[in-house]
C-alpha positions as a LaTeX table, in Angstrom:
\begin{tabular}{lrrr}
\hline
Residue & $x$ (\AA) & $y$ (\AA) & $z$ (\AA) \\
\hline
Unk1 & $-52.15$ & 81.30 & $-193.35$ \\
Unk2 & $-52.19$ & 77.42 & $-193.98$ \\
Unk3 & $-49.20$ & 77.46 & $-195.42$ \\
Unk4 & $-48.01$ & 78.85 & $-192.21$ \\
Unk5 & $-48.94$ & 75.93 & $-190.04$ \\
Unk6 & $-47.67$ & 73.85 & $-192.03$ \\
Unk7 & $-44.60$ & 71.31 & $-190.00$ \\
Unk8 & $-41.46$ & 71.58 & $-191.42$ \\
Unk9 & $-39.56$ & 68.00 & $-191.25$ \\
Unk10 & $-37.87$ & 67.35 & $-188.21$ \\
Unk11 & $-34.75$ & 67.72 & $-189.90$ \\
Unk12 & $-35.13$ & 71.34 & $-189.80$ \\
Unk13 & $-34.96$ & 71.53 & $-186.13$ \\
Unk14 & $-31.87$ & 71.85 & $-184.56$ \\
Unk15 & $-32.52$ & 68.91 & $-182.69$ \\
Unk16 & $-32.90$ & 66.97 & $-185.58$ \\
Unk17 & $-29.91$ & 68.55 & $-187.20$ \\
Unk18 & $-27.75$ & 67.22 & $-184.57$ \\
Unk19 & $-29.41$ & 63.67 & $-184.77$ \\
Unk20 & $-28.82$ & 63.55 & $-188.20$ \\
Unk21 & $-24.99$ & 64.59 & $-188.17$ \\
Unk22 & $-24.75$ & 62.27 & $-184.96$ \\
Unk23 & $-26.04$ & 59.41 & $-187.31$ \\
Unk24 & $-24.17$ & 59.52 & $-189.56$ \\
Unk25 & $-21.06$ & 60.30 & $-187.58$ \\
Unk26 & $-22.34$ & 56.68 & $-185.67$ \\
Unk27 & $-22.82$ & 55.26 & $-189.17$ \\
Unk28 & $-19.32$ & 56.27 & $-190.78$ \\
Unk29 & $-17.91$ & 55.23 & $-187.26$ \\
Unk30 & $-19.26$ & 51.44 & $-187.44$ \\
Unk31 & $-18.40$ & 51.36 & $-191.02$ \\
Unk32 & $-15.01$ & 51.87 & $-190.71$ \\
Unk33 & $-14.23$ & 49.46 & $-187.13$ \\
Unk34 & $-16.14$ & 46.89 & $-190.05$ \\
Unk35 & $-13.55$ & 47.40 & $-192.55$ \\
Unk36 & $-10.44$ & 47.71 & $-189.76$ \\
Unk37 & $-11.95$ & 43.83 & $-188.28$ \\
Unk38 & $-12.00$ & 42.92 & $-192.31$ \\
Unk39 & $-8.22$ & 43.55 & $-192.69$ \\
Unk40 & $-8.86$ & 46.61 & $-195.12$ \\
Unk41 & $-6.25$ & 48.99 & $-193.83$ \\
Unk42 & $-4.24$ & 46.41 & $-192.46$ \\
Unk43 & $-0.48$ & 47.20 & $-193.95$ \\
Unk44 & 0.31 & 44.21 & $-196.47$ \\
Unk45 & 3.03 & 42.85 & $-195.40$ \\
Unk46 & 6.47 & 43.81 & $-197.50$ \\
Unk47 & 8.38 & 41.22 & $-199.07$ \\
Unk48 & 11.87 & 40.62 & $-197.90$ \\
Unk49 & 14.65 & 42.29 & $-199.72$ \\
Unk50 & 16.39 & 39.94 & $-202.39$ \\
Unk51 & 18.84 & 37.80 & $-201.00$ \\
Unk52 & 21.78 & 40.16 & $-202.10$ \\
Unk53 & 24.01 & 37.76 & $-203.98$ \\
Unk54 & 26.87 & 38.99 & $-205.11$ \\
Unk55 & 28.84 & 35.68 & $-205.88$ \\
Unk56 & 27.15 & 35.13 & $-209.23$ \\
Unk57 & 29.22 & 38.91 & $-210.32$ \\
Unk58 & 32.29 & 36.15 & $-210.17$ \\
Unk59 & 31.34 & 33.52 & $-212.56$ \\
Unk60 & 33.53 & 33.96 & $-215.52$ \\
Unk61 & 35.53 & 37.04 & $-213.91$ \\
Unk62 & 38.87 & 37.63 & $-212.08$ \\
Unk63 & 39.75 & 39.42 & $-208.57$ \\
Unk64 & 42.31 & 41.95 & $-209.01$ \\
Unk65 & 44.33 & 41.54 & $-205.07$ \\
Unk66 & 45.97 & 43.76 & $-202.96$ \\
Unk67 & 47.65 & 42.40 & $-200.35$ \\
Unk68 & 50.26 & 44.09 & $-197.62$ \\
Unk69 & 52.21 & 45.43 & $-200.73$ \\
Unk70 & 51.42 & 42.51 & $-203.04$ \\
Unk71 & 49.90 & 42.58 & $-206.07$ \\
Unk72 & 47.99 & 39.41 & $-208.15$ \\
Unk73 & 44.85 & 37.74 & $-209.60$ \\
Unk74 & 42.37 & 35.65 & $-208.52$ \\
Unk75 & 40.80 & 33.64 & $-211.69$ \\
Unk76 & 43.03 & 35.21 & $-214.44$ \\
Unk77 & 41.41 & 32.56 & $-216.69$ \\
Unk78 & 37.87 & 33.17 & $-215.02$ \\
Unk79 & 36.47 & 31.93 & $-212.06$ \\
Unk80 & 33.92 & 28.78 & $-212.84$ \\
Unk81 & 31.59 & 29.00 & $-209.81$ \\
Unk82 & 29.96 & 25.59 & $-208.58$ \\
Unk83 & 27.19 & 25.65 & $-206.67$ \\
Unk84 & 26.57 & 24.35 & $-203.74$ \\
Unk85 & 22.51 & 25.21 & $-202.57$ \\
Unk86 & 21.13 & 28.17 & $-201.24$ \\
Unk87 & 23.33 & 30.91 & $-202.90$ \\
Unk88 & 26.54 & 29.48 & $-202.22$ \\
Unk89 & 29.05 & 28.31 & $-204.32$ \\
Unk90 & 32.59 & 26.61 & $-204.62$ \\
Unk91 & 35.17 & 27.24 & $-206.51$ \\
Unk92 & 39.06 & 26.43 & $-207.48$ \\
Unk93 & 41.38 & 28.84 & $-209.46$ \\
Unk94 & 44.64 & 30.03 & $-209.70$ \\
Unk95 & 45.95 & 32.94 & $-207.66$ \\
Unk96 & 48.86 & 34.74 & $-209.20$ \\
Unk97 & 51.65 & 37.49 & $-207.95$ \\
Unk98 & 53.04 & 39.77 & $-210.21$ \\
Unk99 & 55.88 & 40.01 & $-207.63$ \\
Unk100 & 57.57 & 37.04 & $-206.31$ \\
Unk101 & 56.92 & 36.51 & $-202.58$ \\
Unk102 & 59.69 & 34.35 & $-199.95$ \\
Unk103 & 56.35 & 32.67 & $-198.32$ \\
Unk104 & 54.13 & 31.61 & $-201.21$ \\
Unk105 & 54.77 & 30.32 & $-205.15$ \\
Unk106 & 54.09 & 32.94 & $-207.92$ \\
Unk107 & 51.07 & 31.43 & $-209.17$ \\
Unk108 & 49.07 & 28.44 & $-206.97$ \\
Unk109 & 45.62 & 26.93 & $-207.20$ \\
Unk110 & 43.42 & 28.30 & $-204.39$ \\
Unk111 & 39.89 & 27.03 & $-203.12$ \\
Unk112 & 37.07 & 29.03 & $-202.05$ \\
Unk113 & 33.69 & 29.72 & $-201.15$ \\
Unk114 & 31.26 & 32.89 & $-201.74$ \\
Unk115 & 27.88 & 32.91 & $-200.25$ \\
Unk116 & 25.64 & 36.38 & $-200.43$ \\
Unk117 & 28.20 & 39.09 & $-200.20$ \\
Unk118 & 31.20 & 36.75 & $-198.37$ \\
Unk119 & 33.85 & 35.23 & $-200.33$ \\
Unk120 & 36.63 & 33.03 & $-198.42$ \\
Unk121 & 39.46 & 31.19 & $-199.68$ \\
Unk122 & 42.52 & 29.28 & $-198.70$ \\
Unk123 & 46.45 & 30.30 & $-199.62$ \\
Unk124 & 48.71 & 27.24 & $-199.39$ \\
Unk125 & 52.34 & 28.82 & $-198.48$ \\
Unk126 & 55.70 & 27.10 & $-198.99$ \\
Unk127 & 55.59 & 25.97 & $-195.21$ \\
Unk128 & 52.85 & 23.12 & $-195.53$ \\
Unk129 & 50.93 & 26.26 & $-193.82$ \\
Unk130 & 47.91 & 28.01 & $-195.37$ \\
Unk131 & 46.68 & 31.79 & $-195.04$ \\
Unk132 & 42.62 & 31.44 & $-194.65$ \\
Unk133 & 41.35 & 34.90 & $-196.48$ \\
Unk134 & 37.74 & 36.35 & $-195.92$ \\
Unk135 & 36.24 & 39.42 & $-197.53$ \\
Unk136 & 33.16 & 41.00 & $-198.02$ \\
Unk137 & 31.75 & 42.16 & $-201.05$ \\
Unk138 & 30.10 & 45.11 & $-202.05$ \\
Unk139 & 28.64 & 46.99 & $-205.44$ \\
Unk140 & 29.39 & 50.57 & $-205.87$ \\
Unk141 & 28.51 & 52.08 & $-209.03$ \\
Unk142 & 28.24 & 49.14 & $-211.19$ \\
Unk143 & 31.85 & 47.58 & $-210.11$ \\
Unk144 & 31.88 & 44.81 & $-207.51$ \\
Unk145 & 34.58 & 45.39 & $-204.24$ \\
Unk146 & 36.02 & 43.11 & $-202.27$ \\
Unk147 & 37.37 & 44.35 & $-198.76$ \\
Unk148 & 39.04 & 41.49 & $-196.36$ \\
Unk149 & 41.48 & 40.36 & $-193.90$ \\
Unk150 & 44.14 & 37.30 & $-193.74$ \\
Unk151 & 45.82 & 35.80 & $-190.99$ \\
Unk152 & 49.77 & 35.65 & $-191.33$ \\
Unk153 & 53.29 & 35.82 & $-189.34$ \\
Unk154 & 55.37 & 38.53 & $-189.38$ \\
Unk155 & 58.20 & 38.72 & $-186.94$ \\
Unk156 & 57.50 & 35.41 & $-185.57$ \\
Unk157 & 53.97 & 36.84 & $-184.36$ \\
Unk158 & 50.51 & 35.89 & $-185.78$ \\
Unk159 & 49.14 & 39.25 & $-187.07$ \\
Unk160 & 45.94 & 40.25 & $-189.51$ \\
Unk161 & 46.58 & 41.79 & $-192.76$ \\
Unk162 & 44.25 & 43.46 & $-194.71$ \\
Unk163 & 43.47 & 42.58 & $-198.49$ \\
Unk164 & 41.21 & 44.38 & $-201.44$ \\
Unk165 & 40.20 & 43.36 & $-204.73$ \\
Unk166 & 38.10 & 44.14 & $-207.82$ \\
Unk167 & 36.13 & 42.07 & $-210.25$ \\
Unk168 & 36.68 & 42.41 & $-213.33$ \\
Unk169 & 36.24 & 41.11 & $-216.80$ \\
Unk170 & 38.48 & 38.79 & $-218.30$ \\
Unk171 & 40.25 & 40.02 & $-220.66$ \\
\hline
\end{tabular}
C-alpha cells in the first residue's frame, strides 16, 4: 500500500504534460527568432551573373556577313582585338565582298567596337559617306551569332537593312 501513495512526478499529470510540451514549444520558439536576429537563415546573397562577354570569341577569328544580298568577311586575316577597359575593345580589319558592290570597294579597312554581347563598326562607301553597323551577339551551341542592322539609301530614301554573321576560325 506504500507504494500506492507514492507521487508520481508532475510530469505525469496532464497538467504537467502540457507545461512541458508548452516549454519547449516556448524554448524552440525563442531559439529560432535568436538565430533569424543572427542572420542564420538569412538567404546569402547570389553573386551577379558573369559579365557575358562575348567580344573575346573574336580575337583571332573572322565574321562571315550577310548583308541585303551581299556576301563578305570581317577579319579574313583575324581580328586583333585592343582593349579598351571594362570589357570593351577596339579594333581595325578588313571587310571584304565576294561580290562587287556600286556603293562600296571590294575589300576596305573597317573600325569597330564590341563591348559584352554588342559589336559596332563603321563602312566607308565610295561617297565620302559611311554605313554605321550594330549587332548583337549571341552563343548557340558552341558557335557565336551575330544579328544587326545598318543604315543605308535605297531609292533616294534612308532605310534599315538587316545584316548576320558568324565567327569563325581562320582558316
Amino acid at each position: 500500500m506504500e507504494e500506492e501513495s507514492k507521487t508520481h512526478g508532475w510530469w505525469r499529470t496532464v497538467p504537467g504534460v502540457l507545461t512541458t510540451i508548452l516549454g519547449i514549444i516556448t524554448g524552440l520558439t525563442g531559439l529560432l527568432v535568436a538565430l533569424q536576429q543572427a542572420g542564420v537563415f538569412q538567404k546569402k546573397p547570389v553573386p551577379p551573373v558573369p559579365y557575358l562577354d562575348l567580344c573575346q570569341e573574336l580575337e583571332g577569328k573572322s565574321i562571315s556577313v550577310e548583308a541585303n544580298g551581299f556576301r563578305g568577311v570581317i577579319g579574313a586575316r583575324g581580328i586583333a582585338l585592343e582593349p579598351t577597359g571594362a570589357g570593351s575593345f577596339r579594333f581595325e580589319t578588313f571587310m571584304v565582298f565576294s561580290n562587287r558592290q556600286p556603293f562600296g570597294k571590294a575589300e576596305e579597312i573597317i573600325d569597330g567596337t564590341c563591348h559584352g554581347t554588342t559589336l559596332k563598326f563603321t563602312r566607308p562607301l565610295l561617297d565620302s559617306t559611311s554605313q554605321e553597323y550594330t549587332g548583337v551577339m549571341s552563343k548557340t551551341g558552341g558557335a557565336v551569332i551575330i544579328d544587326g542592322h545598318f543604315w543605308g539609301e535605297s531609292e533616294g530614301k534612308k532605310k534599315r537593312f538587316n545584316w548576320s554573321g558568324r565567327v569563325q576560325p581562320n582558316r
